[in-house]
C-alpha positions as CSV (number, residue, x, y, z in Angstrom):
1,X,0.0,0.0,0.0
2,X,2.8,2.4,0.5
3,X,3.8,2.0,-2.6
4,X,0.8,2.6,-3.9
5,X,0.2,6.0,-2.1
6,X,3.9,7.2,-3.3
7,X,3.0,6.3,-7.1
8,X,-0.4,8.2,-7.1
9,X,1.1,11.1,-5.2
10,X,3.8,11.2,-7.8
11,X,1.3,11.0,-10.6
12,X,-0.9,13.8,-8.6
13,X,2.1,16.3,-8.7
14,X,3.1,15.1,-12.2
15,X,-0.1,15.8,-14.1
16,X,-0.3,19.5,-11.5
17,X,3.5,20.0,-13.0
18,X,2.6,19.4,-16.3
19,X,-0.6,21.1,-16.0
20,X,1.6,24.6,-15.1
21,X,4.4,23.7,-18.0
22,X,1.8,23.2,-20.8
23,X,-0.7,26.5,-20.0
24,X,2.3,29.0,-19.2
25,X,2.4,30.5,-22.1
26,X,-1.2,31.3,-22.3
27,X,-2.5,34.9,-21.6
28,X,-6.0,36.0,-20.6
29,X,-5.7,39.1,-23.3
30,X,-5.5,36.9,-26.2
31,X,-8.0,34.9,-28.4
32,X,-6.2,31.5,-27.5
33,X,-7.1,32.0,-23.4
34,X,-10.7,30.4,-24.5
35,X,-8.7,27.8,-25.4
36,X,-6.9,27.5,-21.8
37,X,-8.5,24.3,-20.8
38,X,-6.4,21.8,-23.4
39,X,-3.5,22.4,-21.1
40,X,-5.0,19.6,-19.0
41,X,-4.9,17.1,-22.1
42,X,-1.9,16.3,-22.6
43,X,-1.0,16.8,-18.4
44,X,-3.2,14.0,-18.1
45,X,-2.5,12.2,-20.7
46,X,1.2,11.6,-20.2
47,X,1.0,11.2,-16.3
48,X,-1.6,8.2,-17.3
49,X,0.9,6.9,-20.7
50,X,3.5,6.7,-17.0
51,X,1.9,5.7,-14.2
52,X,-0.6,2.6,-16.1
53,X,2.1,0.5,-16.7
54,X,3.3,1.0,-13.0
55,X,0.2,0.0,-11.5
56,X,-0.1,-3.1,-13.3
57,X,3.5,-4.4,-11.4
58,X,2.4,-3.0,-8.0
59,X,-0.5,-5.3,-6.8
60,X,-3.0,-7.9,-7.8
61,X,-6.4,-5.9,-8.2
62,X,-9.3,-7.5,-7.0
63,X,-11.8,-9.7,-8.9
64,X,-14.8,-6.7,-9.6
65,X,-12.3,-4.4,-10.8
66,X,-11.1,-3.8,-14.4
67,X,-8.2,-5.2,-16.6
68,X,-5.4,-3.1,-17.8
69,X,-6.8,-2.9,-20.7
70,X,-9.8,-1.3,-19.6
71,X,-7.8,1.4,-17.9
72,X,-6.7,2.3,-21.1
73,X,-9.9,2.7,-23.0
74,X,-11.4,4.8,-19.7
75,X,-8.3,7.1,-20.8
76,X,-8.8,7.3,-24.6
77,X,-12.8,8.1,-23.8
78,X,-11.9,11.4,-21.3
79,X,-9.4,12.4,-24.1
80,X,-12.2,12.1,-26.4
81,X,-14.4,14.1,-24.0
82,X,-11.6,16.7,-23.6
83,X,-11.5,16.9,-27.5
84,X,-15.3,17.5,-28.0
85,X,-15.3,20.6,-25.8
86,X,-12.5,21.9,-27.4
87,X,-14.3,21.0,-30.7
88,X,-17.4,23.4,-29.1
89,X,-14.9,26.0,-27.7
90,X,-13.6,26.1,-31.4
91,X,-17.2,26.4,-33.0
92,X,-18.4,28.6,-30.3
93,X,-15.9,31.4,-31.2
94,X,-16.3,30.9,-34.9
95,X,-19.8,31.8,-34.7
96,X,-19.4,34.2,-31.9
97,X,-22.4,32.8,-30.0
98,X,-22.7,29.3,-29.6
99,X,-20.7,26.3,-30.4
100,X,-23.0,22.9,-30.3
101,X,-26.5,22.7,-30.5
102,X,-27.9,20.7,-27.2
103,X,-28.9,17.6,-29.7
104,X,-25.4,17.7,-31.3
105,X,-23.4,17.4,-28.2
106,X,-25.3,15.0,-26.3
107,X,-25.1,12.6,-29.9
108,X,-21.7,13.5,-29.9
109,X,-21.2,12.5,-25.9
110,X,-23.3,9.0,-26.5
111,X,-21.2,8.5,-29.6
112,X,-17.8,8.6,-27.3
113,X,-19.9,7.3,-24.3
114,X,-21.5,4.0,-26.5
115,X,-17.6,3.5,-27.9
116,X,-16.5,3.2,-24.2
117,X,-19.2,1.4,-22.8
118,X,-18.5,-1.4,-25.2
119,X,-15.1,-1.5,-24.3
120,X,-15.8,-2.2,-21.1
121,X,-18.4,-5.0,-21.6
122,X,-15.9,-7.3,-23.2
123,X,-13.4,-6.2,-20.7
124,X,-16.2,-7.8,-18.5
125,X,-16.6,-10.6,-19.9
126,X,-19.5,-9.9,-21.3
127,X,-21.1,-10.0,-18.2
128,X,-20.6,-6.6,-16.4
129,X,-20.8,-6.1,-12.3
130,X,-21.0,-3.1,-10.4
131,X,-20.1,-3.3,-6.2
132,X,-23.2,-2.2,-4.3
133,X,-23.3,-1.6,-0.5
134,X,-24.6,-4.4,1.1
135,X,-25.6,-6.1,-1.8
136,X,-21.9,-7.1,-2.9
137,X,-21.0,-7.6,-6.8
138,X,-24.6,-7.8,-8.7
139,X,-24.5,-8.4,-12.1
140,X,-26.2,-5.3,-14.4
141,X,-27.3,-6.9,-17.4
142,X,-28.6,-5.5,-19.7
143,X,-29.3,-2.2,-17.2
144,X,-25.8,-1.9,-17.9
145,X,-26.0,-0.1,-20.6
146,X,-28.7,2.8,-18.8
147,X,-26.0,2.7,-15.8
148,X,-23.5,2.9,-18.1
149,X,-24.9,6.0,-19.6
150,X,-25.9,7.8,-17.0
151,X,-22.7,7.5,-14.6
152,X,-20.6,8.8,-17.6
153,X,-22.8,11.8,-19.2
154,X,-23.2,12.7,-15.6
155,X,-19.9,13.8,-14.4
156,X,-18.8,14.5,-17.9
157,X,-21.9,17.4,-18.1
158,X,-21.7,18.7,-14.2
159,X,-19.3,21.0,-15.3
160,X,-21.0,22.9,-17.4
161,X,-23.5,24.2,-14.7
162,X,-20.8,26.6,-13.5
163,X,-19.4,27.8,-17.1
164,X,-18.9,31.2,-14.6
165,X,-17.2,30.1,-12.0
166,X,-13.7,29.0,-12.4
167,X,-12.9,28.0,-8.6
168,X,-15.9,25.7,-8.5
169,X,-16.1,22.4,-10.3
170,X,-11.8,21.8,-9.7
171,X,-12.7,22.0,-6.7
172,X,-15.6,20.0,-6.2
173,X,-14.3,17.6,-8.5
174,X,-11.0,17.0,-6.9
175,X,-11.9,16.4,-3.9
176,X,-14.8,13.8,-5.5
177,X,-11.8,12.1,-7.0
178,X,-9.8,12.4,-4.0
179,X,-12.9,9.8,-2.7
180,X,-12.1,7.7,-5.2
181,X,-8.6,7.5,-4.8
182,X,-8.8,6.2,-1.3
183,X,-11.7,3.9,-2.2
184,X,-8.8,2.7,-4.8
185,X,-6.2,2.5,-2.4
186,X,-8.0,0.4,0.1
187,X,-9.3,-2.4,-2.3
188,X,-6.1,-2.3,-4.0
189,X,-7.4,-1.3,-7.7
190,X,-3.9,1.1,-8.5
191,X,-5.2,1.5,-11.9
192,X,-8.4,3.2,-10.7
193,X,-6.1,5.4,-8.3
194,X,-3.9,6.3,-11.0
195,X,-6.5,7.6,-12.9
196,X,-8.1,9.4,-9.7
197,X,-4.8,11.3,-9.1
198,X,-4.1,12.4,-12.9
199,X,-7.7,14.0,-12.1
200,X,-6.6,15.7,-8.6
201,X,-2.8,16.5,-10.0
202,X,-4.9,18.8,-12.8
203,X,-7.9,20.3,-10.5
204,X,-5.2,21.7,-8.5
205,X,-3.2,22.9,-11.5
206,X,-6.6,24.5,-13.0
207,X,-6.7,26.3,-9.5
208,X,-3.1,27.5,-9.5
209,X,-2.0,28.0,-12.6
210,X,-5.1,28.6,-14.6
211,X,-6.8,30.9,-12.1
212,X,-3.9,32.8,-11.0
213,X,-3.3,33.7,-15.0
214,X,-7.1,34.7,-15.0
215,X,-7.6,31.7,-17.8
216,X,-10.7,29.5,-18.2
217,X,-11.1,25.8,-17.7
218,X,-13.3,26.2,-20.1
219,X,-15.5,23.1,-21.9
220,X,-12.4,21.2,-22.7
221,X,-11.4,21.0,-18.9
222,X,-14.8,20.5,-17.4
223,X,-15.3,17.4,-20.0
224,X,-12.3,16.4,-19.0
225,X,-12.2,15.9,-15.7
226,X,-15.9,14.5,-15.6
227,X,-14.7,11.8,-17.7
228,X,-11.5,11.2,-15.6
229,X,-14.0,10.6,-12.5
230,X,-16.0,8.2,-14.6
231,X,-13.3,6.4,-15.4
232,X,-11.6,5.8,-12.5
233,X,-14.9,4.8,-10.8
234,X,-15.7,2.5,-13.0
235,X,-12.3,1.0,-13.1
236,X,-12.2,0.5,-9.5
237,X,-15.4,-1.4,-9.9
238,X,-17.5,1.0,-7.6
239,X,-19.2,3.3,-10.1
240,X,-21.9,3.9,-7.7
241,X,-19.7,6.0,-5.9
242,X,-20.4,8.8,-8.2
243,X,-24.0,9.0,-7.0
244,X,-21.8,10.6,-3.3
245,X,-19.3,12.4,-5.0
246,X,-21.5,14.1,-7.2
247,X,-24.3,15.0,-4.8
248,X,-24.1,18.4,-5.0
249,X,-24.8,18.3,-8.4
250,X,-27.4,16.2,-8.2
251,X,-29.1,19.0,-5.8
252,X,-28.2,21.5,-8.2
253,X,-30.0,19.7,-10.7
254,X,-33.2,18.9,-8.6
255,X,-33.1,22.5,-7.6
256,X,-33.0,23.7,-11.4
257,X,-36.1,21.4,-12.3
258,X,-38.0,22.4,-8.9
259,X,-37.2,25.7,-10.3
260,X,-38.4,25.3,-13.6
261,X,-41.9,23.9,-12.9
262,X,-42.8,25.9,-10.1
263,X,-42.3,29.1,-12.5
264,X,-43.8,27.2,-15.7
265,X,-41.2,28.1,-17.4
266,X,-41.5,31.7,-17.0
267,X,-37.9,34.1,-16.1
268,X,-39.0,33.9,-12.2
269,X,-36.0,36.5,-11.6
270,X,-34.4,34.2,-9.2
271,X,-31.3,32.1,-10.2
272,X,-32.0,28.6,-10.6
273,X,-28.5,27.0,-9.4
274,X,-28.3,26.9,-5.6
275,X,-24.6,28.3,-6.4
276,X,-26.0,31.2,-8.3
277,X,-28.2,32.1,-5.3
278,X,-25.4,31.8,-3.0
279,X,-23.1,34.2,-4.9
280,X,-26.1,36.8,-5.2
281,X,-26.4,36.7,-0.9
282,X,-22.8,38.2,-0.7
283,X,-20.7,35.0,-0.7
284,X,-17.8,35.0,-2.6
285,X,-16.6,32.8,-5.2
286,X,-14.1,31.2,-2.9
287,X,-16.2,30.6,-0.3
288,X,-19.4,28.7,-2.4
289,X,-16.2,26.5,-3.7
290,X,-15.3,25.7,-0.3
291,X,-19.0,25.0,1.3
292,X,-19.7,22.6,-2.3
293,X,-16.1,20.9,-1.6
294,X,-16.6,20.4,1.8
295,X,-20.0,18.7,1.4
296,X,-18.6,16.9,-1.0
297,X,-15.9,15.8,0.7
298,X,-18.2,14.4,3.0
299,X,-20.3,12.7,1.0
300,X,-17.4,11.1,-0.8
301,X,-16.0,10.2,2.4
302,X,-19.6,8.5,3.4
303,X,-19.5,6.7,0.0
304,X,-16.0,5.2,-0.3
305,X,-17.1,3.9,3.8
306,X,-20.3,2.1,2.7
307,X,-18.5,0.8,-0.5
308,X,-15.6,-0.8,1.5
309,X,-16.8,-1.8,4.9
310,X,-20.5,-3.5,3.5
């Protein structure tokens, strides 16, 4: 286990490092800032090309967790996320107003989100499983493929209901995959940790580098990252898990609807995001990050317990 901890703390300060290296010559004054987010890319990228093969020589995995193989294609599919927002960042400032429509991007998402899916079901098997709290390894079926679906577009979409803020989702998400890096940890799934810590190592480089430069994460980040956490939650055989870590969009979510039907879908005047609300009390930007990252943080924490002691 120690070495396990050393190797995902390495790949956590490689992918920050090369998060910083790769987005230093960006400025916010300049047409390519929009573009700030495909710093994480290839910080991500590389750290996972260099850590994988580590993680395969450190420790037996266990039996509901994913091949090598698998951690591979969870890889390739949030570097196909990453590329469709930068595909939209590209078409939105073409146009000058939008980049995809919404029935574009989610075909586009399903596209990348069907390819990855099928990975996975041969790297099953053909027989996926999912760990549940108290319920142990069930087999999905063919509810596999909903599941499937859903645990991925999730995360890879929460970002984009802060496009504003630039403290928020790193830091909600980070400490989400922070969750699932412990999760990994404890039932030896390296792989899935590895994964997990690329994701922290470029939250925190999105907070230090790209925020201190005033640069966007942008949709290439958010994607990005959302993916990363899918992937490393499904490779540690515990994509339920996502279901804590992303409570607090979840609310954020149920909130918006709530929101929407209760004003018929009339402008009520009142933000519809619980964040939005927050921000217009008088609460800072950094301060709404830290209440979201706390909760989450405990939820996580509440999640990866269940997960591994029942």
């Amino acid at each position: 286990m120690i070495q396990g901890v050393l190797w995902m703390s390495a790949s956590a300060l490689l992918s920050l490092a090369l998060t910083g290296l790769f987005s230093r010559r960006m400025r916010p004054d300049t047409a390519a800032a929009a573009f700030s987010g495909i710093a994480l890319l290839p910080a991500a990228g590389m750290t996972c090309a260099l850590a994988l093969p580590v993680s395969a020589a450190l420790q037996a995995p266990p039996r509901d967790s994913l091949p090598q193989s698998a951690l591979w294609i969870g890889l390739l599919a949030a570097l196909a996320f990453g590329a469709i927002g930068y595909a939209d960042t590209m078409l939105r400032q073409r146009r000058g107003t939008y980049g995809f429509a919404f029935r574009e991007m989610l075909a586009l998402q399903t596209g990348v989100c069907a390819a990855y899916l099928l990975g996975l079901f041969f790297a099953y098997g053909k027989s996926p499983t999912a760990y549940f709290p108290f319920a142990g390894t069930v087999r999905l079926g063919v509810f596999f493929w909903l599941f499937g679906w859903i645990a991925v577009i999730g995360p890879v979409n929460a970002g984009r209901l802060t496009r504003t803020q630039s403290e928020l989702y790193p830091a909600v998400c980070g400490v989400g995959a922070l969750s699932i890096l412990v999760l990994s940890l404890l039932r030896g799934a390296y792989g899935a940790g590895m994964l997990a810590a690329a994701c922290i190592g470029c939250c925190l480089g999105s907070l230090v580098f790209l925020r201190r430069r005033e640069l966007p994460l942008g949709e290439t980040g958010r994607m990005l990252l959302g993916a990363l956490t899918a992937s490393a939650a499904f490779a540690a055989g515990a994509p339920v898990l996502l279901l804590f870590t992303h409570a607090v969009w979840i609310a954020e979510l149920i909130t918006f609807f709530v929101c929407a039907r209760r004003s018929g879908g009339r402008e009520s005047g009142r933000p519809p995001y619980l964040y939005l609300r927050l921000l217009e009390n008088g609460k800072s930007e950094r301060q709404v990050a830290g209440l979201y990252a706390g909760l989450t943080l405990i939820c996580g924490a509440a999640g990866a317990a269940l997960l591994y002691l029942f």
